[in-house]
Steps between C-alpha positions, in 0.01 A plus 500: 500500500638854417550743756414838519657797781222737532646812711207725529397721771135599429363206698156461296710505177762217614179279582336557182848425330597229685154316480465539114878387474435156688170500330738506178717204612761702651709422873482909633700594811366845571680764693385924579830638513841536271712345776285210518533419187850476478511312817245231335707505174824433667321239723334328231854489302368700259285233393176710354432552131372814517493784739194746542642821621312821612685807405367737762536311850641684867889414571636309190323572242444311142773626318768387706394157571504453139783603498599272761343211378683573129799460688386183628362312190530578125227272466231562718214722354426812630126671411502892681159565623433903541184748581659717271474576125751697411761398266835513740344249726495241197815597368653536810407143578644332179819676519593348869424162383094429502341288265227684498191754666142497607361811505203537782244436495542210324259168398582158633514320121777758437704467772453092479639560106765708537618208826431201261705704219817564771468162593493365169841690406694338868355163424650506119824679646508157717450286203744650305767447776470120412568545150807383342733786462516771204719821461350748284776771367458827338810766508631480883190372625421114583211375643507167698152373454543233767667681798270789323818751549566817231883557503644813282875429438497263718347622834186459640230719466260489745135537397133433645282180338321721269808712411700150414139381313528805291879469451397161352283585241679736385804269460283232320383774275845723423418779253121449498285756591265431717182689627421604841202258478734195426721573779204515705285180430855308529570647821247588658188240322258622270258499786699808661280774596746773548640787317770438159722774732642184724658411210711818424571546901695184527696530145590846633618248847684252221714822361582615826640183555673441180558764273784677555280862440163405564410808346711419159401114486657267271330237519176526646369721205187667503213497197355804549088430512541112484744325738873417531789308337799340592814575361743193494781710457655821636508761236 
C-alpha cells in the first residue's frame, strides 16, 4: 500500500484529506505542524511516496520542509498545497523542489489525481532502477538510466525525479522539438489538471543546474510559442 505524509494544520481539512486518501487506497500518517513532519519522515526512513505539504503553517513552514525533505529523497513526491493564488506561491514551490501545487480550495477527485499521477512517476522511477543498465550520451552529458544519474563531463548533477524525467526525454529525443504539451502528458500524465507554466519553471531549474549561463543556454533551446529542443552539442 502507498503511503502518503499529510502535514496540514487546518484540522477539518487534514480529516477531509486524510479520509478521502484512505478512501483512495492510500496508508496516510497525518501530522499539523512542519516539525512534525520531518520528525515522521525521518522516523519512517523516508519511506512515503508522496508528501502533502501546507505552505502557510506557524513555526516551520511549507517551504522549508520541502526543502528539507528534497534534501532527504530525490525520489519522494512532493504536491504544495496553498490558500493562495498568486503566481510566486506556485513558482516558488517548483523551484525548491515540489512536484507540484493545490491551490485552495480545492476538490477531492483533483487532489486524488494529481497523488495517483506523483505516485505513478516514484513507482516507474522504482521500476526503472531494476532495469538493465543504459548510458545515454549527448556532448558532456551522460545519463545513467539505471542508477538514473545525469553527469556533465563527468560529475554528477544532482536533479529532482521530474527534473531527471525531463532530462530523459529530452535525451531520447536530441534535436526534436517538442511542445509544452508533450513534455507535460509525459511527465506529468495526460490526466494533469494544472497549468503548461510547471513545465517552463523546472526547465528554467534544469539550466540553472547545467548550463553554464542559464540565461545564454546551449542546449536547452527554447521554440518560441511551441516548446523546447535539445541541443546534442555545444555550439
Amino acid at each position: 500500500m502507498k503511503r502518503i505524509l499529510v502535514c496540514e494544520d487546518e484540522d477539518s481539512i487534514r480529516e477531509f484529506v486524510v479520509l478521502n486518501l484512505k478512501r483512495s487506497g492510500y496508508d496516510v500518517v497525518d501530522v499539523n505542524c512542519g516539525e512534525d513532519a520531518v520528525k515522521a519522515f525521518d522516523d519512517a526512513g523516508g519511506n512515503f511516496e508522496v508528501a502533502l505539504l501546507d505552505i502557510m503553517m506557524p513555526g516551520i513552514d511549507g517551504f522549508t520542509v520541502c526543502k528539507m525533505l528534497r534534501e532527504r529523497s530525490d525520489t519522494v513526491g512532493i504536491i504544495m498545497l496553498s490558500a493562495k493564488s498568486q503566481e510566486m506561491d506556485k513558482v516558488s514551490s517548483l523551484m525548491i523542489g515540489a512536484d507540484d501545487y493545490i491551490t485552495k480550495p480545492f476538490s477531492i477527485s483533483e487532489l486524488v489525481a494529481r497523488v495517483d499521477a506523483v505516485c505513478r512517476r516514484v513507482s516507474l522511477s522504482s521500476q526503472q532502477r531494476t532495469e538493465v543498465q543504459t548510458t545515454i550520451t549527448s556532448g558532456p552529458f551522460s545519463i545513467n538510466l539505471k542508477s538514473r544519474v545525469l553527469y556533465k563531463n563527468g560529475e554528477p548533477i544532482d536533479l529532482t525525479q521530474v527534473e531527471y524525467q525531463i532530462m530523459e526525454y529530452f535525451l531520447k529525443n536530441q534535436n526534436t522539438a517538442l511542445d509544452r504539451i508533450s513534455i507535460l502528458h509525459h511527465i506529468w500524465g495526460e490526466n494533469y489538471y494544472g497549468e503548461e507554466k510547471i513545465v517552463d519553471v523546472n526547465i528554467r531549474r534544469i539550466r540553472m543546474k547545467i548550463e553554464d549561463e542559464p540565461s545564454n543556454p546551449k542546449y536547452i533551446m527554447t521554440i518560441w510559442g511551441y516548446g523546447y529542443k535539445w541541443n546534442p552539442e555545444d555550439k
